[in-house]
C-alpha positions as CSV (number, residue, x, y, z in Angstrom):
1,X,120.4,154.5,127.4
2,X,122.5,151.4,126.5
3,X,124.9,151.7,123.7
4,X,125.9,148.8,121.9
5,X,129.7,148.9,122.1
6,X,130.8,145.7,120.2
7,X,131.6,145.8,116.5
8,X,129.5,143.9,113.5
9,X,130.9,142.2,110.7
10,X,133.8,141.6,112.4
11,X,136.3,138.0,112.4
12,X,139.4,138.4,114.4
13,X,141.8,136.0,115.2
14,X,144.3,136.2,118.0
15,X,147.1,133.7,118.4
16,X,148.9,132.4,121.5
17,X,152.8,131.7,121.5
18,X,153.1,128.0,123.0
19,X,155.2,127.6,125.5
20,X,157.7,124.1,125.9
21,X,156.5,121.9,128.0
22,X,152.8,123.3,128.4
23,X,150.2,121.1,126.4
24,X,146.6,123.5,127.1
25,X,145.2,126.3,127.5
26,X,143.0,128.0,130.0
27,X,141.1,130.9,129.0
28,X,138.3,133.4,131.2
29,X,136.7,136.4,131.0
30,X,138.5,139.2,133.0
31,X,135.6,140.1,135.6
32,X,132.1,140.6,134.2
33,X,134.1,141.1,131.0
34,X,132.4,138.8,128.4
35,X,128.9,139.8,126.5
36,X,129.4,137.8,122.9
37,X,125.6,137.2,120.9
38,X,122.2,137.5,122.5
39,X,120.3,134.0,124.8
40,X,116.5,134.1,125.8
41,X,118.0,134.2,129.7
42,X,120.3,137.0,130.9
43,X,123.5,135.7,132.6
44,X,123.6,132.7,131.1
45,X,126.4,130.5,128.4
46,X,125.7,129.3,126.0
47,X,127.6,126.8,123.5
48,X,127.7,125.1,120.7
49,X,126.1,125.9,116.7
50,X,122.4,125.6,118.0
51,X,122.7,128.0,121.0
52,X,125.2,130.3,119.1
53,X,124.5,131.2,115.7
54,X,125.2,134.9,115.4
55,X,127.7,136.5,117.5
56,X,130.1,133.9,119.4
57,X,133.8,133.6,120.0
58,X,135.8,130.1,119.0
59,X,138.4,128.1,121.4
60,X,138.2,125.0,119.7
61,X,137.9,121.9,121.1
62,X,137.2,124.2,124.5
63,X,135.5,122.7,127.9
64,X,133.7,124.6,130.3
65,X,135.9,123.4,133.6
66,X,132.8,123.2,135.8
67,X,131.7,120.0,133.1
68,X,128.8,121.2,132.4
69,X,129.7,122.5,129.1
70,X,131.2,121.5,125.9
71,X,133.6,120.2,124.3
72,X,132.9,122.9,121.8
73,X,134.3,124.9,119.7
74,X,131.5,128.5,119.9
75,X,130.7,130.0,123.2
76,X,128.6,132.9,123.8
77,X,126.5,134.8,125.9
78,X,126.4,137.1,128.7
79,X,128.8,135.1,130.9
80,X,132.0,132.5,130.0
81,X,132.9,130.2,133.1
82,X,136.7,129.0,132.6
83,X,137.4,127.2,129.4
84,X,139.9,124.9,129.1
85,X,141.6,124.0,125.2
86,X,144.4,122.0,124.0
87,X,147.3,124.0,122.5
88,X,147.2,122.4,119.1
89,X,143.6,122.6,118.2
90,X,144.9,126.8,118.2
91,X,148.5,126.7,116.9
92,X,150.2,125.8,114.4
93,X,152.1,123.0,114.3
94,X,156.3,124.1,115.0
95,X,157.4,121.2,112.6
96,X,160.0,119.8,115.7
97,X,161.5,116.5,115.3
98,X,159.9,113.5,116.1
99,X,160.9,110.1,116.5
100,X,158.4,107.2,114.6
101,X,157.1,104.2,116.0
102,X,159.7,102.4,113.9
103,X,162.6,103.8,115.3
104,X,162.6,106.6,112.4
105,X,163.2,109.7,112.8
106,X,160.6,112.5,111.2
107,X,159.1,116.2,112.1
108,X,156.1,116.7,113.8
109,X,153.1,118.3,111.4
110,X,149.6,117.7,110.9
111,X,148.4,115.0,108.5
112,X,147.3,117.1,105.8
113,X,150.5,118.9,105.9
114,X,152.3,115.7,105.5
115,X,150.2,114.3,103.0
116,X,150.8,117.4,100.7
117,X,154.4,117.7,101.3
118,X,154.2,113.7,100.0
119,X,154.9,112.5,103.1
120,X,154.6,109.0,105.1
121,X,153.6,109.1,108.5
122,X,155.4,107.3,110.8
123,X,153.6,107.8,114.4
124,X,151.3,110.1,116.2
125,X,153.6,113.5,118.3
126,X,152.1,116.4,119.8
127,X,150.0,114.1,122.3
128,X,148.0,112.8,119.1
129,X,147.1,115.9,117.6
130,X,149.7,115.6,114.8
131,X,151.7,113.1,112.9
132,X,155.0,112.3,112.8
133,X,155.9,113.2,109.6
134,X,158.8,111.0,107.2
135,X,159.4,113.5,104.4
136,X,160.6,111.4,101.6
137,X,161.2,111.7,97.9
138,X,161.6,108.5,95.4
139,X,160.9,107.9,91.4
140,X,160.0,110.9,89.4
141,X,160.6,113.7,92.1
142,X,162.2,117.4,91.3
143,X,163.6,119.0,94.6
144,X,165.9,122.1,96.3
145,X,164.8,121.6,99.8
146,X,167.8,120.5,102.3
147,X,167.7,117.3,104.4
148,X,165.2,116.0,102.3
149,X,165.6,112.0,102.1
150,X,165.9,109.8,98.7
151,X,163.7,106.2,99.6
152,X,162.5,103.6,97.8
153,X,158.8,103.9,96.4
154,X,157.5,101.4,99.3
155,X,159.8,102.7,102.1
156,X,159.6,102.1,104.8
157,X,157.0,100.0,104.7
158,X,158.4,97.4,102.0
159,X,161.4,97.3,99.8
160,X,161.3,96.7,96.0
161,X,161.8,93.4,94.2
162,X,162.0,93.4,90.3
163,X,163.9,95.8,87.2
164,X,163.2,99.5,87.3
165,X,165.0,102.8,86.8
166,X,164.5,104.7,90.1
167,X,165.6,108.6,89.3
168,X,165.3,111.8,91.9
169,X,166.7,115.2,91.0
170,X,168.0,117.6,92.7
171,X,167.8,121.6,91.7
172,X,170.8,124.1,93.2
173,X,169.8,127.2,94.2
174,X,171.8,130.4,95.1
175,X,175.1,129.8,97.2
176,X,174.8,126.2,97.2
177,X,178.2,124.6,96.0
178,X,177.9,121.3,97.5
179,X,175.6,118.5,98.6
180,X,176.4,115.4,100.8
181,X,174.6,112.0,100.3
182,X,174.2,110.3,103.9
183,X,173.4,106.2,103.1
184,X,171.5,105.9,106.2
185,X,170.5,102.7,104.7
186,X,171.4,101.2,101.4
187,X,171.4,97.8,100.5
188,X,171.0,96.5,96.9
189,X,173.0,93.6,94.3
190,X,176.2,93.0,95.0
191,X,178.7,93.3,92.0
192,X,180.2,90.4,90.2
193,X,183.2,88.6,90.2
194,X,184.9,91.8,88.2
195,X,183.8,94.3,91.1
196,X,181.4,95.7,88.8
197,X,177.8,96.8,89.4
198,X,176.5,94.9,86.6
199,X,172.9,93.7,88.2
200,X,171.8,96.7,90.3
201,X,173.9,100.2,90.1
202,X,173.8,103.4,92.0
203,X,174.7,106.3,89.5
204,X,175.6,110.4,91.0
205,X,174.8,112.2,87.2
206,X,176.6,115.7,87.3
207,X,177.4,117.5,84.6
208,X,180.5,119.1,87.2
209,X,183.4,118.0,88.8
210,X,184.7,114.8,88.7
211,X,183.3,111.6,88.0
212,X,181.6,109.7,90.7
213,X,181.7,106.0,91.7
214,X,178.7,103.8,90.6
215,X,177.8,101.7,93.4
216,X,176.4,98.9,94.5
217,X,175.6,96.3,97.4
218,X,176.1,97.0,101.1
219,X,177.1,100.7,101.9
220,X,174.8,101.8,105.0
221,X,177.0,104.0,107.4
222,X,178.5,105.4,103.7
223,X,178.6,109.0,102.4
224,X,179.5,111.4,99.5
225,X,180.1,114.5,98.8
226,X,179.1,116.0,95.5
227,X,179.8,119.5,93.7
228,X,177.0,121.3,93.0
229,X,178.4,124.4,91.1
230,X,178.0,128.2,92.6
231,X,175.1,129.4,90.6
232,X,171.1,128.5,90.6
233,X,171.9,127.8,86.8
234,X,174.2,124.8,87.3
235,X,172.8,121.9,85.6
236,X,170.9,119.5,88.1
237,X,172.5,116.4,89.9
238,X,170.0,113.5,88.9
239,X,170.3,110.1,91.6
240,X,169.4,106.7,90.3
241,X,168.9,103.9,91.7
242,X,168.6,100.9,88.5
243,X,167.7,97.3,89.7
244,X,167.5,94.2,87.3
245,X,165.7,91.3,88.1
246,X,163.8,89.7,91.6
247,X,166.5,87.5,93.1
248,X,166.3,89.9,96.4
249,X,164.8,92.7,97.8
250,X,166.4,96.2,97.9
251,X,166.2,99.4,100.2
252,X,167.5,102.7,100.4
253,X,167.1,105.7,102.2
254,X,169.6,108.2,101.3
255,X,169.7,111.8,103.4
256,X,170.7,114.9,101.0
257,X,172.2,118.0,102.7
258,X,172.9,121.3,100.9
259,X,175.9,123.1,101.9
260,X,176.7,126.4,101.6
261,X,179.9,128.0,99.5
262,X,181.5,129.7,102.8
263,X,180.3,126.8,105.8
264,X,182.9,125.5,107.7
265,X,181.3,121.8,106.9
266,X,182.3,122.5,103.1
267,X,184.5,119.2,101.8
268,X,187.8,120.4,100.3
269,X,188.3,120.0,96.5
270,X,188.2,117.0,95.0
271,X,187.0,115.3,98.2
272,X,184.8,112.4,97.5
273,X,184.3,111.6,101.7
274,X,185.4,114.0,104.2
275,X,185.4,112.8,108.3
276,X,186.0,116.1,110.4
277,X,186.3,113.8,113.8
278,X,190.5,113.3,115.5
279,X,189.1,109.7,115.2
280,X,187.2,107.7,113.2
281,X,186.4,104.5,111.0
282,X,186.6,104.7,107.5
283,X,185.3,101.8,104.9
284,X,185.4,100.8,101.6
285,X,182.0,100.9,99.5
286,X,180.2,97.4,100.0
287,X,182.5,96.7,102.8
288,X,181.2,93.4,104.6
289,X,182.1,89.6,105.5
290,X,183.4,87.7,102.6
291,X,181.5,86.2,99.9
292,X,183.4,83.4,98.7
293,X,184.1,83.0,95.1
294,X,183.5,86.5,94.7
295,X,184.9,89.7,95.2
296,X,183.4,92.3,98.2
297,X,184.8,95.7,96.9
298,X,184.1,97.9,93.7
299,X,186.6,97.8,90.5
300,X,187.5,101.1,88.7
301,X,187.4,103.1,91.7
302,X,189.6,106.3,91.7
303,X,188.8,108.5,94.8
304,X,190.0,110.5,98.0
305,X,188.9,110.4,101.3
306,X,190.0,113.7,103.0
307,X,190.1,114.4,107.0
308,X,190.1,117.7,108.5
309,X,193.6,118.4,110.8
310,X,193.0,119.1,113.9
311,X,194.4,122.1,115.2
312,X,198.1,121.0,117.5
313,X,198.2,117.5,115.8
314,X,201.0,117.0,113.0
315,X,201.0,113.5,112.2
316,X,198.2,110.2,111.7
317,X,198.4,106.6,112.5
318,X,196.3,104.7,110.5
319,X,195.2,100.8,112.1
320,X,192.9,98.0,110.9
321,X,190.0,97.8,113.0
322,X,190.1,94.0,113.4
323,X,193.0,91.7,112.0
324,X,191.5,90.4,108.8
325,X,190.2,94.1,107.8
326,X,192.1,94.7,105.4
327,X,192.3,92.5,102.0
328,X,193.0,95.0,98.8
329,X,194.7,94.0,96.0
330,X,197.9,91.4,95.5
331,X,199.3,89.7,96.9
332,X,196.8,87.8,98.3
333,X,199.0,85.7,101.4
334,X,200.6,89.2,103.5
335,X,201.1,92.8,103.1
336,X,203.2,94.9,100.9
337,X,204.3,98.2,100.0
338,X,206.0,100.0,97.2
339,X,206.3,99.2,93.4
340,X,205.2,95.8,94.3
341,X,201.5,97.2,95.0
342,X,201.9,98.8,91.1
343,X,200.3,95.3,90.2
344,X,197.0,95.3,91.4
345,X,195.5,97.4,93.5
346,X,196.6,99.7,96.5
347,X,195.3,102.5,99.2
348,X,197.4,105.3,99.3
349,X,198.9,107.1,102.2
350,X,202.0,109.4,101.6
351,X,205.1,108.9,103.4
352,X,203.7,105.8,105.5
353,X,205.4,103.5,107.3
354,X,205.0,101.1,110.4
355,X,206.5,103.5,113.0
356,X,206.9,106.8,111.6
357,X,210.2,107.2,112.2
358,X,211.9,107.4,108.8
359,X,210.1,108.5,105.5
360,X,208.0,105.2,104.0
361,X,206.6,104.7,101.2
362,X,203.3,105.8,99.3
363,X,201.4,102.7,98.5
364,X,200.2,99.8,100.3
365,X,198.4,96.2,99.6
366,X,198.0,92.3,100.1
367,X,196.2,90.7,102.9
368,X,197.1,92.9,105.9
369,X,198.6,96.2,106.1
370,X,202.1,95.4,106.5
371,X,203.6,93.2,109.4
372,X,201.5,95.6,112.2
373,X,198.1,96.2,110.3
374,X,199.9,100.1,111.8
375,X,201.4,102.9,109.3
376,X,202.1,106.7,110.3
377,X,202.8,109.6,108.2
378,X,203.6,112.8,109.3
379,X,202.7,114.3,105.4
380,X,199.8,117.1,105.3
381,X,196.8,117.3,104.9
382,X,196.0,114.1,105.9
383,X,194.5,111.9,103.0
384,X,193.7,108.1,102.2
385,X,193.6,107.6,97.6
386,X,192.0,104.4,96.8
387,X,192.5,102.7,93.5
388,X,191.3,99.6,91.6
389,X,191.7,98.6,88.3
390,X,188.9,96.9,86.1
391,X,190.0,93.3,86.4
392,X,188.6,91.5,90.2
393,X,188.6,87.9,88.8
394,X,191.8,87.3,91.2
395,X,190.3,89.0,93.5
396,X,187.4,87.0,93.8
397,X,189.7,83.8,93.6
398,X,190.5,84.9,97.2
399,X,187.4,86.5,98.5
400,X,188.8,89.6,99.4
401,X,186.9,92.0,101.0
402,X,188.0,95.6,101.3
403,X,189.0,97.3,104.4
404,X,188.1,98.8,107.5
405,X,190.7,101.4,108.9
406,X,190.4,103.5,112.1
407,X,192.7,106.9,111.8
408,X,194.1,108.7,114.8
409,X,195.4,111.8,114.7
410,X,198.6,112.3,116.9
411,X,199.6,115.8,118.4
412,X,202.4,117.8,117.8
413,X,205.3,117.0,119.9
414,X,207.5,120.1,120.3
């Protein structure tokens, strides 16, 4: 007597861990192993909704390997030649990075994952069978997710032309206590001949900490660092973005990375930048080529850039990246240091001077960074203080332009 040995009523679903690097699957019956549903011929497949209608098994998008089967996704019957399936009609999608046709970069999902999370897609990954996903946020959007990215509404298709208040928020949540604003691109007006963002503005609204420079103009390659409190009841931090007027287009595509209270990446206190490299190039906002008649760098500005010391190195030397590269403050024909810099506007490094050899002086200005465009401090932890007052009309007078410094840090000598 034959007993029926399968179950009824039944839908189980087994998943398959994909491998890197393999794109497919193969699957076969294990011997005479494979009686699924009931066909007017013994021994025979079957495939398809017409052939199998009660009891079948599903590899979607499945071929039988011989070609004379399929593409289907039900199979059935007393016998299952080999059946080969692509891994991602079965798995779900690992949300890896991807790289867009535009040179962006995105994460891999399927299109209706990326159209709920709001996203753009950028390109095809996963050899077609997903999207590459941008995940973007612009007007009007609440989040808390990390590395999520700030656009404009037609990014990155188009930029915006015209007067509107652009506003993203951003919720903290449990052992957050600070966020760092990446301008992977930023471009809008550039400020007047007082250095002040009077046409378009970028605003940082916090309700903690200090206050934040508004910005405005050229400041892709830029980044901030913003205090987020240490509790999921800190008040949000609210980004906008307000443009006035269509004399030019604007863009901006700012990353936003949550940091955690005890990371080693946290900024120190009352850090508005902070560059953990022994080397690097730091620049004023809206640093660029001159603009004659008119002033390149932002009035009012009251900030420190902070670097991390490097473990066995005791002092810095501090160098303008090109000749002309830096042009802050009077007087407006050579460099100076001292009281005289008390008159306009000045970077400050503590104890500089051109060869580190005897104790200098904190403040520095003009057209050029002393004689050298070179000044060393020994004086820990390392730290560059910008300041500018609210008056740029001078400054306009002679097109200055901000600066462009590349730090060293120099090791002990014992």
């Amino acid at each position: 007597m034959n007993v029926m040995k399968e179950l009824i009523d039944t839908k189980v679903n087994a998943c398959v861990r994909g491998e890197a690097g393999y794109c497919s699957i193969r699957w076969e019956a294990l011997g005479a192993d494979f009686d699924v549903g009931q066909l007017p011929n013994a021994n025979t497949s079957g495939v398809g909704d017409m052939n199998c209608k009660s009891d079948y098994v599903i590899l979607p998008s499945g071929s039988d390997v011989t070609g004379t089967l399929g593409p289907s996704d039900r199979f059935c019957g007393s016998v299952l030649n080999p059946v080969q399936a692509s891994f991602f009609t079965l798995l779900r999608f690992v949300n890896t990075p991807c790289v867009g046709s535009n040179g962006l970069e995105g994460v891999c999902m399927s299109d209706t994952a990326c159209s709920i999370r709001g996203g753009a897609s950028i390109g095809s990954c996963a050899s077609g069978s997903g999207v590459c996903c941008l995940d973007k946020m612009t007007c009007g959007n609440t989040t808390f997710r990390n590395e999520t990215l700030f656009v404009n509404p037609s990014f990155p298709f188009y930029g915006e032309d015209g007067t509107n208040t652009c506003q993203m928020t951003i919720k903290n949540i449990n052992n957050i206590c600070q966020m760092r604003l990446d301008f992977l691109e930023f471009n809008i007006a550039q400020p007047d001949r007082n250095g002040r963002c009077t046409t378009d503005s970028f605003i940082v609204g916090s309700s903690i900490g200090e206050r934040y420079p508004i910005l405005c103009g050229e400041n892709s390659g830029q980044h901030m660092y913003i205090d987020m409190g240490r509790s999921r009841s800190s008040n949000p931090i609210v980004l906008s973005v307000i443009t006035n007027g269509n004399k030019m287009t604007r863009t901006w595509r700012i990353k936003i990375s949550m940091i955690r209270c005890k990371s080693l990446e946290l900024a120190p206190t009352g850090c508005l930048q902070y560059y953990q490299k022994p080397s690097d190039v730091v620049r004023s906002f809206n640093w660029g080529l001159p603009t004659i008649g008119n002033v390149r760098y932002l009035s009012n500005l009251r900030y420190t850039v902070c670097l991390r010391v490097e473990e066995n190195f005791c002092s810095i030397k501090w160098e303008t990246e090109t000749p002309e590269s830096f042009s802050w403050g009077w007087p407006f024909d050579e460099g100076s240091m001292g009281f005289v810099c008390n008159n306009d506007d000045f970077i400050e490094i503590s104890q500089g001077s051109p060869s580190g050899l005897r104790v200098g002086e904190d403040r520095f200005c003009g057209n050029s960074l002393l004689n050298r465009n070179i000044i060393i401090s020994h004086v820990k932890p390392f730290v560059l203080r910008v300041r500018s007052n609210d008056n740029s009309v001078l400054n306009s007078r002679a097109s200055q332009t901000g600066f462009s410094l590349i730090y060293t840090q120099l090791p002990c000598i014992f």
